[in-house]
C-alpha positions, -999 to +999 in steps of 0.1 A: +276+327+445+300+300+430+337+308+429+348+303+394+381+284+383+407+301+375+433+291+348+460+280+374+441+255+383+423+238+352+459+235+342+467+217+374+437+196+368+448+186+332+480+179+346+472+159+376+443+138+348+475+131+325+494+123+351+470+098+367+471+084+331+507+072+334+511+073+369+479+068+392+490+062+423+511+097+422+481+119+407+460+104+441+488+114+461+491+146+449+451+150+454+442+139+489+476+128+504+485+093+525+449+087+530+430+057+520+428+062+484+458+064+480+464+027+494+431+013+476+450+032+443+476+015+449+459-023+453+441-012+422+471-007+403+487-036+411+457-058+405+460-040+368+467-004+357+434+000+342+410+001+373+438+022+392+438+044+361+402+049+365+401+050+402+432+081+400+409+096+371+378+099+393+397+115+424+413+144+406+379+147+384+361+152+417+380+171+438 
């Protein structure tokens, strides 16, 4: 049987979406640590904010 969410964290998950809005490169460190998405968020950023955006948005979406 699935363990259900409870409202602590879908209000961590908005938070960390919003935040990866403004801020990718934090929302994937908050989400998996100094791992390698973190660096490849951070080469996305800088290549432009909108595939980092996207990149941070998929990692907290699927975690």
């Amino acid at each position: 049987m699935p363990l259900g969410r409870t409202g602590d964290t879908i209000i961590g998950d908005v938070f960390k979406i919003i935040l990866a809005i403004f801020l990718p490169p934090i929302a994937v460190l908050l989400e998996v640590g100094l791992r390698g998405h973190f660096w490849l968020n951070i080469l996305l950023t800088l290549l432009g904010g909108v595939p980092g955006m996207i990149h941070a948005i998929y990692i907290v979406a699927t975690r």
